[in-house]
C-alpha positions in Angstrom: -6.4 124.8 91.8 -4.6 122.1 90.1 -6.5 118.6 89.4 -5.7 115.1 88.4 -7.7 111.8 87.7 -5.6 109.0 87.8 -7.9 105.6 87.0 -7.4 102.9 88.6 -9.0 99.6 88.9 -9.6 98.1 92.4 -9.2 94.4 93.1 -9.9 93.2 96.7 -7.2 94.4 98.6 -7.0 94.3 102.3 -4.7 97.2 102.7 -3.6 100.6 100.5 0.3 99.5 100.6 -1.2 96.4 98.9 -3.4 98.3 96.6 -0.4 100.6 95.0 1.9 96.9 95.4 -0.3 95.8 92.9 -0.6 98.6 89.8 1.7 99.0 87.2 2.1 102.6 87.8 3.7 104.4 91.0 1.7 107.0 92.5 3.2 109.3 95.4 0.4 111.4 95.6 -2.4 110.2 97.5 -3.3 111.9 101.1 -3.9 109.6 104.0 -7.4 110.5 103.6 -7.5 109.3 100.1 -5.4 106.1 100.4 -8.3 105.1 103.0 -10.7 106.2 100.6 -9.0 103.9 98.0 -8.7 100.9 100.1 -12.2 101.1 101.2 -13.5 101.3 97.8 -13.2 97.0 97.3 -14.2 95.2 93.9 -14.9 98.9 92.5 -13.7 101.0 89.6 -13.0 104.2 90.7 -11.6 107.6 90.3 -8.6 108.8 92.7 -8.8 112.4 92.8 -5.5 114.3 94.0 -5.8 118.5 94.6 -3.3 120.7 96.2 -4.0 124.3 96.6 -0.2 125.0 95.1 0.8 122.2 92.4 3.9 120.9 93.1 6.4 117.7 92.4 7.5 115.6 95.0 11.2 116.2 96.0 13.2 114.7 98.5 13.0 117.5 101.1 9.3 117.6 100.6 7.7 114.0 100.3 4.1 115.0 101.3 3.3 118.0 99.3 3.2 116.6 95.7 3.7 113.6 92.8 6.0 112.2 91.0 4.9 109.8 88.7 6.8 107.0 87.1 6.4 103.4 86.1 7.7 100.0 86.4 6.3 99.1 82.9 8.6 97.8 80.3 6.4 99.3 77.5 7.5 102.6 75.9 6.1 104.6 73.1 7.2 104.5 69.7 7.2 108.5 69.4 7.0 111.4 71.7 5.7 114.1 70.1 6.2 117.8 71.5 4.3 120.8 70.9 6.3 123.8 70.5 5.4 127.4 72.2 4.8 126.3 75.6 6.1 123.2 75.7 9.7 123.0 75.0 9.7 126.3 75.6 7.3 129.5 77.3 7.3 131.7 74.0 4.1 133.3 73.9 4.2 136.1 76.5 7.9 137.6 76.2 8.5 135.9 72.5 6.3 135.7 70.3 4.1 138.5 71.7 6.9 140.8 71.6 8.0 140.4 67.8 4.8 140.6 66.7 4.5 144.3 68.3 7.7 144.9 67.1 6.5 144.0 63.8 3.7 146.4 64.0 5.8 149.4 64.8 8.0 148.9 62.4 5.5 148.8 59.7 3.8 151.9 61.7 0.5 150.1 61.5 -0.5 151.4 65.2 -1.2 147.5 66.3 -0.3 146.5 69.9 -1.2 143.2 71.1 -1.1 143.4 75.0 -0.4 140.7 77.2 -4.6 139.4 77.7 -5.3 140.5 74.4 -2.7 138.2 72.6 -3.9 135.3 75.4 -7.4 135.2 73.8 -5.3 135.1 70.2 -3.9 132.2 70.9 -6.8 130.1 70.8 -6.6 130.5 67.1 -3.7 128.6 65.9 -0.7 130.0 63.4 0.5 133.6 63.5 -0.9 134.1 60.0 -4.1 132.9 60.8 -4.4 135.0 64.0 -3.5 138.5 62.3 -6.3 137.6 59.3 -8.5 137.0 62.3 -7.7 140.1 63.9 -7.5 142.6 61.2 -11.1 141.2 59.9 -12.5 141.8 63.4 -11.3 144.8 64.3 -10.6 146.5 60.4 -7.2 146.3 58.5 -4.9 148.9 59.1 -5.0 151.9 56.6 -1.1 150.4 55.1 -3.0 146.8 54.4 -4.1 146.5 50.7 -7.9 145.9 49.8 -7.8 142.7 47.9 -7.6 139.2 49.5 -4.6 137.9 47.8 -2.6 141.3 48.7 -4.1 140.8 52.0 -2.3 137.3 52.3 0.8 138.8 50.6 0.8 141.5 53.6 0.2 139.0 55.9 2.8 136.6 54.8 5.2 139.7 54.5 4.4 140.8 58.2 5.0 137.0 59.8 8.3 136.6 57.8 9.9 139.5 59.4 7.9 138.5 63.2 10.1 135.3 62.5 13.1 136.9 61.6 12.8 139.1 65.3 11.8 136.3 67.2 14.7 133.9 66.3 16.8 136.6 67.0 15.5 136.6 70.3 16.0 132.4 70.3 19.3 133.0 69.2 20.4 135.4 72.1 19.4 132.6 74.6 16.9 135.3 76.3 14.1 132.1 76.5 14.9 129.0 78.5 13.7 125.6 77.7 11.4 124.3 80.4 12.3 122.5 83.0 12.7 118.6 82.4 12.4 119.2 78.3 15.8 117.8 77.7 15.9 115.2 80.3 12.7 113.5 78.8 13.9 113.8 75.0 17.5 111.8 76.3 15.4 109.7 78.2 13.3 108.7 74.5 16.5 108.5 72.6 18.8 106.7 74.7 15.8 104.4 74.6 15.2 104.4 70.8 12.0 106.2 71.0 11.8 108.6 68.0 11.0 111.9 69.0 9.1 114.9 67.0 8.5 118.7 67.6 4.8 119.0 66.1 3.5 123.1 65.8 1.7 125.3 64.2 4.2 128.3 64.3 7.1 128.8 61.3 9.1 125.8 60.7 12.7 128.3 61.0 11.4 129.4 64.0 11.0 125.8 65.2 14.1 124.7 64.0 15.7 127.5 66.0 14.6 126.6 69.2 15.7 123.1 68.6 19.0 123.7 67.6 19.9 126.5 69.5 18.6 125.5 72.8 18.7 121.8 72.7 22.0 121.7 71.1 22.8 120.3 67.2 23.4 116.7 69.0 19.9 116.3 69.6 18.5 118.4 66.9 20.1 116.0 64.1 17.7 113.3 65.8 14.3 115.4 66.2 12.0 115.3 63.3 10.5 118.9 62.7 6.6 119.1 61.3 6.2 123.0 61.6 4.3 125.6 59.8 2.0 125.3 56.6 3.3 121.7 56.3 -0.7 120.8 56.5 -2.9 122.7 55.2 -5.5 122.9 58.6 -3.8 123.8 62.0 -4.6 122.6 65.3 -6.7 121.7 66.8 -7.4 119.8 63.4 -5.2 116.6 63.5 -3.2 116.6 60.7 0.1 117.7 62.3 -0.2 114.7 64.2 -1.6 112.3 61.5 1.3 113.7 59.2 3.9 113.0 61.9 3.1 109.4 62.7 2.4 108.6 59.0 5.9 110.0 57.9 7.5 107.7 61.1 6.0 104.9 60.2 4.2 104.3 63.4 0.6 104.1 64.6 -1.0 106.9 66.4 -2.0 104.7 68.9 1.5 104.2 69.9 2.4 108.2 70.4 2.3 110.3 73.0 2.0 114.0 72.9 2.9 116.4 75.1 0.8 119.8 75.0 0.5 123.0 76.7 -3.1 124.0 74.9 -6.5 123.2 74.7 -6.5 123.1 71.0 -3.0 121.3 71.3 -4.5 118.0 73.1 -7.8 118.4 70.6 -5.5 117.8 68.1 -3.7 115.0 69.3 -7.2 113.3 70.9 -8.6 113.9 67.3 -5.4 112.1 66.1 -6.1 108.7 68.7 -3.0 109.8 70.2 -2.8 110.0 74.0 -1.6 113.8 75.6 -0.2 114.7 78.4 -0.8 118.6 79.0 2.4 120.3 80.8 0.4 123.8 81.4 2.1 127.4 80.5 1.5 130.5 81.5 -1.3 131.2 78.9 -3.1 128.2 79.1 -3.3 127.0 82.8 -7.1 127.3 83.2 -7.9 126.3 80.0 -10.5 122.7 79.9 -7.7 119.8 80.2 -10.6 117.3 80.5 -9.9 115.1 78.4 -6.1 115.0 78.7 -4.2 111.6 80.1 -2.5 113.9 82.7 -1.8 117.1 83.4 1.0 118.7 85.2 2.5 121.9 85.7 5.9 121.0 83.7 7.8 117.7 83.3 10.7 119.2 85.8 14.2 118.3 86.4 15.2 115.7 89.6 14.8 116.5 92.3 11.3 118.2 91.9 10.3 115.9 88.9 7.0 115.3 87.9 7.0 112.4 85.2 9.5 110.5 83.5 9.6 107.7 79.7 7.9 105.1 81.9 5.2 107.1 83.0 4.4 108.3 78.9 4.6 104.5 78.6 2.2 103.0 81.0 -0.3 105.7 79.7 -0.7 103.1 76.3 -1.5 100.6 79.0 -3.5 102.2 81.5 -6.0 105.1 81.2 -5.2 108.6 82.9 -7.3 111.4 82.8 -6.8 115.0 84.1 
């Protein structure tokens, strides 16, 4: 069941055309039942809840069955910041997942993350960090060395050559970006808005997806903060405080767009706002205290939010 809580302040209003007339912020998703409940709900702050059994974006064959929001607000961010895995692109099940496997039988360590397995992994962030965290759970294979800085040696060793198979796999084009990923970055660069790619994963694996599946054009304008470029991975801030500090910008004036729960903690922690595009991990993870959450961003015609809408979010409060 998808869920969203736009908002909205209500002024006396004697109808709902007038109501929606009046806010900054287009929303195509109220009911009839709803838009009665919003006009009847005079002088009030309230919440505007929209649930559809099936999320989906409103399209031009389908008007009634969905949302696409936008804005009519001139203010934009100063940065959009992107999460990686997930966001730009679904990595985790058939990427990431796979070369780590791989990785395991080719050191014949007799590991094999399955599919749930490797779903509850990922609420520990950094591939590093979530093999230490394995291995000291469930023993270190009999191959791993006994002292803790051969242990990080081994473990370093094992992610370098996950990285190496998994941009391989980047490389071959076998992962797509998600739908509406590149139409939102042109949108923030045609507009000036400087745009980031914020994860914990490897920075060359990063830098692969970037460049090899949104093209070198846009690549040579995306700043990259991947990896052990902080010391503390999300959900602790500091990819995001490093990010906006190196772009000269105040967090406030960021948005972030996430796929995780310890994603948006990180960016909340951060006093960034976050929008949370689910993936196929994460969509039933808490989102509550996200700005808005969708099912993607999505490509016209089936679209679901656009640079305005990430810019009437510093003006108006959404939460999903």
């Amino acid at each position: 069941m998808a869920s969203s809580t736009f908002s909205i302040s209500l002024a006396t209003f004697s109808s709902p055309a007038a109501l929606f007339s009046n806010t900054k912020t287009s929303i195509a998703c109220l009911k009839p039942h709803e838009r009665a409940l919003a006009s009847s709900l005079l002088a009030t702050r309230t919440s505007i809840y929209y649930k559809t059994s099936r999320a989906r974006p409103m399209s031009s064959r389908d008007s009634s069955r969905g949302v696409t929001c936008s804005a009519s607000s001139s203010a934009l961010p100063s940065a959009l910041l992107f999460d990686c895995d997930g966001v730009l692109v679904d990595t985790e099940k058939d990427g990431h997942r796979v070369s780590f496997n791989d990785t395991f039988t080719e050191r014949e360590l007799g590991v094999t993350w399955d599919v749930d397995l490797y779903g509850e992994l990922l609420k520990i962030g950094g591939g590093k960090e979530r093999m230490t965290a394995y291995f000291n759970k469930t023993g270190w294979p009999a191959k791993a060395p006994e002292s803790e800085k051969e242990r990080k040696e081994f473990i370093a060793s094992l992610h370098k050559r996950k990285t190496e198979l998994f941009m391989a796999l980047i490389e071959k084009k076998l992962l797509p970006l998600r739908p509406g990923v590149a139409k939102l970055i042109d949108q923030a660069l045609e507009k000036g808005v400087k745009v980031a790619v914020c994860s914990t994963s490897n920075e060359k694996a990063v830098s692969a997806i970037v460049s090899c599946l949104l093209g070198p054009e846009r690549a040579e304008k995306i700043k990259i903060f991947a990896g052990d470029v902080v010391p503390r991975k999300k959900p602790d801030p500091a990819i995001y405080v490093l990010a906006a500090s190196t772009l000269g910008i105040a967090p406030s004036s960021c948005v972030v767009v996430e796929d995780s729960a310890i994603g948006l903690a990180a960016a909340k922690a951060a006093g960034m706002k976050c929008i949370v595009t689910k993936s196929g991990y994460t969509a039933d993870e808490d989102f509550l205290n996200a700005d808005a959450v969708f099912d993607c961003i999505g490509d016209p015609p089936e679209e679901w939010f656009d640079l305005s809408f990430c810019g009437s979010l510093l003006e108006k409060q959404y939460a999903s």
